[in-house]
C-alpha positions in Angstrom: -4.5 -2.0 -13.3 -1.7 0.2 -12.2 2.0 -0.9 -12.4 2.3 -0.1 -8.5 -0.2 -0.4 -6.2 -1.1 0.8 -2.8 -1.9 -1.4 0.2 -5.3 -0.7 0.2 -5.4 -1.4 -3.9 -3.2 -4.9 -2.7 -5.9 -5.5 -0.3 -8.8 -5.5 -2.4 -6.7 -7.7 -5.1 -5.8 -10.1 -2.8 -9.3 -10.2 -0.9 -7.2 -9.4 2.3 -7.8 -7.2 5.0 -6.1 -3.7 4.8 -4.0 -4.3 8.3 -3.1 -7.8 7.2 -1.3 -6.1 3.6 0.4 -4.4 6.0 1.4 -6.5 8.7 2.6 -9.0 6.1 4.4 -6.3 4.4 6.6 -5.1 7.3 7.2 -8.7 8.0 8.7 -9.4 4.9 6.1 -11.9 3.9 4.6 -9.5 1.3 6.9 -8.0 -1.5 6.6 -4.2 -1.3 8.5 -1.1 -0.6 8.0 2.1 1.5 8.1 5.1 -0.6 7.5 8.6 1.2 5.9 7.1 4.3 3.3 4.6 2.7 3.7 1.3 1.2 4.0 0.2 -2.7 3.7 -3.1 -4.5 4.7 -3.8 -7.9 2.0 -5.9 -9.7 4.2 -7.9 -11.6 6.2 -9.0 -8.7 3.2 -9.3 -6.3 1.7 -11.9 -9.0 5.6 -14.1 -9.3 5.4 -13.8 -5.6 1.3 -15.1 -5.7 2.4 -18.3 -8.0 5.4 -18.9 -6.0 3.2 -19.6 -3.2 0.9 -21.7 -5.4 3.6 -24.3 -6.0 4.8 -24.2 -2.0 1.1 -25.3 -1.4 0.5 -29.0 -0.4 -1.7 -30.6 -2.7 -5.4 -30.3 -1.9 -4.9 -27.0 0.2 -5.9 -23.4 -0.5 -3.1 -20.9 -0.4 -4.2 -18.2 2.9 -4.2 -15.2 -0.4 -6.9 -17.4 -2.2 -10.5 -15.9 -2.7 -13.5 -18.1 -2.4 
């Protein structure tokens, strides 16, 4: 997988729909950075930011990122 991926590559990785990547992303919620009119993520950050939420999650839940 590429260092930097676009929302739609984020999207499919994450299992997400591609509006949510977005939304998420302009709210701040996502890690990721516009470049040139379209959005970015860095892999290596968007998987600290993945584990991060892992160990916020209660015991017992699943994480909203989480695949089936």
């Amino acid at each position: 997988m590429a260092e930097a991926m676009s929302a739609q590559e984020l999207a499919e990785y994450l299992g997400m729909n591609y509006r949510t990547v977005l939304n998420l992303a302009r709210q701040g919620v996502i890690p990721g950075r516009r470049v040139g009119g379209t959005w970015r993520f860095h892999r290596r950050t968007i998987e600290r930011w993945l584990s991060c939420q892992d160990e916020l999650q209660p015991a017992g839940t699943k994480a909203a990122t989480d695949k089936e």
